[in-house]
N, C-alpha and C positions, 0 to 999 in steps of 0.2 A: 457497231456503235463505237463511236471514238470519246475515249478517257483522257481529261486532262486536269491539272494539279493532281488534289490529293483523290482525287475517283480515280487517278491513274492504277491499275493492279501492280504488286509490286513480286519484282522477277525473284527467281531463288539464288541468283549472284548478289542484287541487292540486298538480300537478310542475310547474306552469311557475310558479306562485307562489314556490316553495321553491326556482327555479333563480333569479329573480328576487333572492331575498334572499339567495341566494349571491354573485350579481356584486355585489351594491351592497355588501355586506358585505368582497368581495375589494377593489372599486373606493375605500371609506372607508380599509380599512387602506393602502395605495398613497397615497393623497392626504394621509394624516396623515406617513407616512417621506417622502414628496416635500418637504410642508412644514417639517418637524420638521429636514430637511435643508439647507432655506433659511435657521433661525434660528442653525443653526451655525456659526459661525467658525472656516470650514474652508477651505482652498482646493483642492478636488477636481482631482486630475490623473488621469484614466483614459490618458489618452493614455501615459502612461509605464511603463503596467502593461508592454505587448507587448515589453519591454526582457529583460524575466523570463524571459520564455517562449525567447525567441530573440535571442542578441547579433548585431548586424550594425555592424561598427568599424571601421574605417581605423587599422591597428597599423604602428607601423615595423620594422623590423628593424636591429638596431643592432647595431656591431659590438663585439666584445670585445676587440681588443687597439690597438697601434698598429703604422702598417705602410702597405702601398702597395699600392693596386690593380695587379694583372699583368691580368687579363683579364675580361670580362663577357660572360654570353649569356645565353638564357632562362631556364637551368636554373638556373643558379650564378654565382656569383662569386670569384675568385682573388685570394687575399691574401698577400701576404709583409710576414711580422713583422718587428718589429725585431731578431730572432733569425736573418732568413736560412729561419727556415720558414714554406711552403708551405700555407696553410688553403685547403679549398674549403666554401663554406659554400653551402647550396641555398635556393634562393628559392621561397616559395612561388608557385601555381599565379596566372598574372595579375597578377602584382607588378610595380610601376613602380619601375623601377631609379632613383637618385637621383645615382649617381657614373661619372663614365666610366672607361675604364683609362688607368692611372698618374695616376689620382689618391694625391692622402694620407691617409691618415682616420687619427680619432685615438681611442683608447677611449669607449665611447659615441655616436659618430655614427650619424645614419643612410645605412642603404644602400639600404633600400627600402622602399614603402610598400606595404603588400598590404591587402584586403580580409577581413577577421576576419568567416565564422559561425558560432556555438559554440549548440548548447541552452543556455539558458538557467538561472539557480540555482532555480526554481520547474520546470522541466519535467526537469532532474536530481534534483529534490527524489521528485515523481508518480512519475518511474520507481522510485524506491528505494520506496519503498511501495507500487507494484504488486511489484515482484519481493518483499518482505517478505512481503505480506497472502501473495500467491499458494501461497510457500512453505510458508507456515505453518497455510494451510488445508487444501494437502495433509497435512502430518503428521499435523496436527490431527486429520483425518478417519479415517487409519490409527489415531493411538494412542485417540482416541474408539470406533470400533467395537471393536477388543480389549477397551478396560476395559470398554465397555459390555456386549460378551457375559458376560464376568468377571464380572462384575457378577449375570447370572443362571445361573449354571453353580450345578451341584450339587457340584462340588470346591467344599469350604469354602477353600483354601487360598489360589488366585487370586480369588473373592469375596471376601474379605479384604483381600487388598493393593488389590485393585479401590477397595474402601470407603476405603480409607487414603489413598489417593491424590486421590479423588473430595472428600474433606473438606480433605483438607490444602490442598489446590490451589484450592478454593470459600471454604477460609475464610479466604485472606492475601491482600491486596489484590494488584492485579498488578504494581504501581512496587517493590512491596516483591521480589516473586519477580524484577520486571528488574533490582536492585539486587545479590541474590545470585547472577543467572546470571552476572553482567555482572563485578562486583568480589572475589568470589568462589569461586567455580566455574572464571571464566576467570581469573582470577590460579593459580591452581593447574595447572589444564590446561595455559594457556600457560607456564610455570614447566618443568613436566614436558617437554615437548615441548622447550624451548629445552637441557635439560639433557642430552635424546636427540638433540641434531643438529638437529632439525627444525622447520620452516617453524610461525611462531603462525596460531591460529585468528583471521581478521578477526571484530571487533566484532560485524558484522551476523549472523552466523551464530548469536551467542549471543540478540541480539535475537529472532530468527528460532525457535529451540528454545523458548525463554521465553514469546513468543507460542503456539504450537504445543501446549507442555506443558498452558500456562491455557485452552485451548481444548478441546481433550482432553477436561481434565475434565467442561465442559459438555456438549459431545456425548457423553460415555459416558453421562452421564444422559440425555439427549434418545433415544439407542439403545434404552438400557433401557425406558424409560416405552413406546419406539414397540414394543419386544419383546412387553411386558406387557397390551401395547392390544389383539395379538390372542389371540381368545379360545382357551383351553386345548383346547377341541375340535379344531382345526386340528393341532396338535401330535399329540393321542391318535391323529387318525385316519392322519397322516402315519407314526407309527413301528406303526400295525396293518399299514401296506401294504408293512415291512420296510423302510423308511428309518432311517438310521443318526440319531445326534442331526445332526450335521456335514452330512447331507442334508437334513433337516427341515427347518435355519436357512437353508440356502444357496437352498433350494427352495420352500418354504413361506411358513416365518416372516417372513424378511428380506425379499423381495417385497411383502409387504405393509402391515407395518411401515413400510417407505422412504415411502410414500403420507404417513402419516404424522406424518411426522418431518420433511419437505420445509418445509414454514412456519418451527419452529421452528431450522432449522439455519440458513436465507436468516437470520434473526433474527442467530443468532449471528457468524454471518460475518459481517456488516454489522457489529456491532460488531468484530468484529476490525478491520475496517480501521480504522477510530475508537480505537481501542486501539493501534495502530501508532504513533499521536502522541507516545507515553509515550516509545519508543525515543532521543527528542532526549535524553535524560539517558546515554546512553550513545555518545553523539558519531555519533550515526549522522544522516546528513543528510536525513531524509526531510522528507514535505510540511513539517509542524508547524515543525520546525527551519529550513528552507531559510526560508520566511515567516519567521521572526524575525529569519533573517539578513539578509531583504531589508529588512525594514522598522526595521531598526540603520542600514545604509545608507541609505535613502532617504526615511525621517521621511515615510511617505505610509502610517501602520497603516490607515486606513481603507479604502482601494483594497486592499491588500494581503490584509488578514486576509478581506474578502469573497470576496475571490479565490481563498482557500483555501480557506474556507466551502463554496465556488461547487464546485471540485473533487472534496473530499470525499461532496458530494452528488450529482455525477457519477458516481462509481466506485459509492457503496452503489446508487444509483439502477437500473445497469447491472446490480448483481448482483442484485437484487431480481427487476431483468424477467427476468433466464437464469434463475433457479431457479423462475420464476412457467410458464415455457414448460418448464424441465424437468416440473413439478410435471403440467401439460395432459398431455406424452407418458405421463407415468404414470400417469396415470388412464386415458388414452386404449387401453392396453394391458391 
C-alpha cells in the first residue's frame, strides 16, 4: 500500500528532527527573556516573595492601659490599673516576657515578645478563589444541566425561559452582570433583610451566584449540543423498550452525552477560575486583588504579578489533568 500526505508513516529521523527543533526553539525563547531581563533596570528580589505566602515576625504585645504588674507566669500576665482593676491578659504560646512583677508600665509598652505565623496576603488571596471557583462550578453545573435539558424538552414553556436566559446571560459581559449582582441585587436583598431583623449576605456570596449564573449559561449549551450529538435512534429505541422520557435521559442519553461534553466543560471551568479575577471590584480579596495589594506595598510588580501568573496556571493546570483522568474513566466504562 502506498501512503501519501498525512497517512504518510512518519520515520524515526523525522521525530527526532522536530523534537530537535522544539528544544532549540524552547531553548531561544528562554535565552531571549533571560536577556531581555538583563537590559532592564530592575532590581529582582525573589527572595521577598516567600513573605506573601507565609508571615513569620517577632510582634510585641503591648499593653493598653497604665497600671502595675501584680504577677507573671507562662500563661498571663496580671495588671492593675490606675483604676484599682484587675486585667489578666494571656500571652501567647512561647512568648518572652519583658517585665517582671511589680513593675510599672505605661500605655503602649511592651510586655512581651512572641513569635507571629499567619498565611500570608497571596495564600489568603488562592484560598479565596479556590473556595469561589469551587462554589460556583458546583452551581454552575446544577443550573447548566437544568437549562440545558430546558433547552431540549418539548414543553415550549421551560425551552423558552431556557432560551431567555441562555442569550441574556451570553450576550452581557460578565463585570457588567458582577456589577448588578453586587450594587444592585445585593443593595436590595441586603436592605430587605436588614429591615427583617436579619444578618446581610457577605459580598462573596454575590460574587459566587454571578459566577455560577454566567457559567450556567455556557454549560446549558455545552449539555444541549452534548444531548443533540447522540443520535435520535438511541432515544426511539429506549422509549420502544418502555422507558419513561426522565429514564431515557437518566439512562441512555446523558451517559453518553457526558463523553462528550467532558473537554469542553474542563474548557469552561478553567475559565471560570480566570474570571474570578473580576470579583476584585467587589472588595472581595482573591488572587487578582491580594497581588495588587501586595505589589502597592512592596513596589516589586514583577516578582509579584509572575507569581500570580505562576498560580493561576497551577490551579487551571490541575483541573485540566482531573477532568483529563475523569474524561479516561469514562471512556473506559
Amino acid at each position: 500500500m502506498r501512503y501519501t500526505g498525512l497517512d504518510k508513516p512518519k520515520t524515526k529521523g523525522y521525530t527526532y528532527f522536530w523534537r530537535f527543533v522544539f528544544a532549540i526553539t524552547v531553548a531561544a525563547v528562554l535565552v531571549f527573556l533571560w536577556y531581555a531581563t538583563t537590559k532592564v533596570e530592575y532590581i529582582w528580589q525573589w527572595g521577598r516573595v516567600p513573605q506573601y505566602f507565609w508571615i513569620v515576625d517577632e510582634r510585641d504585645l503591648n499593653s493598653e492601659f497604665d497600671g502595675q504588674v501584680l504577677a507573671v507566669d507562662a500563661s498571663k500576665i496580671v495588671i492593675r490599673d490606675e483604676y484599682n482593676a484587675e486585667h489578666d491578659i494571656a500571652l501567647p504560646k512561647d512568648a518572652n516576657v519583658l517585665l517582671d512583677a511589680g513593675s510599672t508600665v505605661y500605655y503602649g509598652d511592651a510586655l512581651a515578645r512572641y513569635e507571629y505565623r499567619a498565611p500570608g496576603i497571596l495564600l489568603e488571596g488562592l484560598w479565596i478563589t479556590l473556595q469561589v471557583s469551587f462554589l460556583a462550578i458546583i452551581i454552575g453545573i446544577a443550573v447548566g444541566i437544568l437549562f440545558g435539558l430546558a433547552r431540549v424538552s418539548e414543553n415550549p414553556a421551560p425551552r423558552w425561559w431556557a432560551i431567555i436566559y441562555v442569550e441574556l446571560i451570553r450576550g452581557t459581559p460578565l463585570m457588567v452582570q458582577i456589577f448588578i449582582w453586587y450594587f444592585v441585587v445585593g443593595v436590595l436583598v441586603d436592605e430587605l433583610l436588614a429591615q427583617a431583623g436579619l444578618p446581610r449576605i457577605p459580598a462573596l456570596w454575590y460574587g459566587v451566584i454571578a459566577l455560577a449564573i454566567f457559567t450556567g449559561a455556557y454549560v446549558a449549551e455545552i449539555v444541549r449540543a452534548g444531548i443533540q450529538s447522540v443520535h435520535r435512534g438511541q432515544t426511539e429505541a429506549a422509549r420502544s423498550l418502555g422507558m419513561t422520557y426522565g429514564q431515557c435521559m437518566r439512562k441512555v442519553v446523558l451517559p453518553q452525552a457526558l463523553r462528550r461534553i467532558m473537554p469542553p466543560l474542563a474548557g469552561q471551568f478553567i475559565s471560570l477560575i480566570k474570571d474570578s479575577s473580576l470579583l476584585g471590584v467587589m472588595a472581595i480579596r482573591e488572587l487578582t486583588k491580594a497581588t495588587r495589594e501586595a505589589v502597592t506595598s512592596s513596589v516589586q510588580p514583577l516578582e509579584l504579578w509572575f507569581t500570580c501568573a505562576l498560580l493561576y496556571l497551577v490551579l487551571t493546570f490541575t483541573l485540566s489533568i482531573f477532568v483529563q483522568y475523569l474524561e479516561r474513566r469514562a471512556v473506559r466504562r
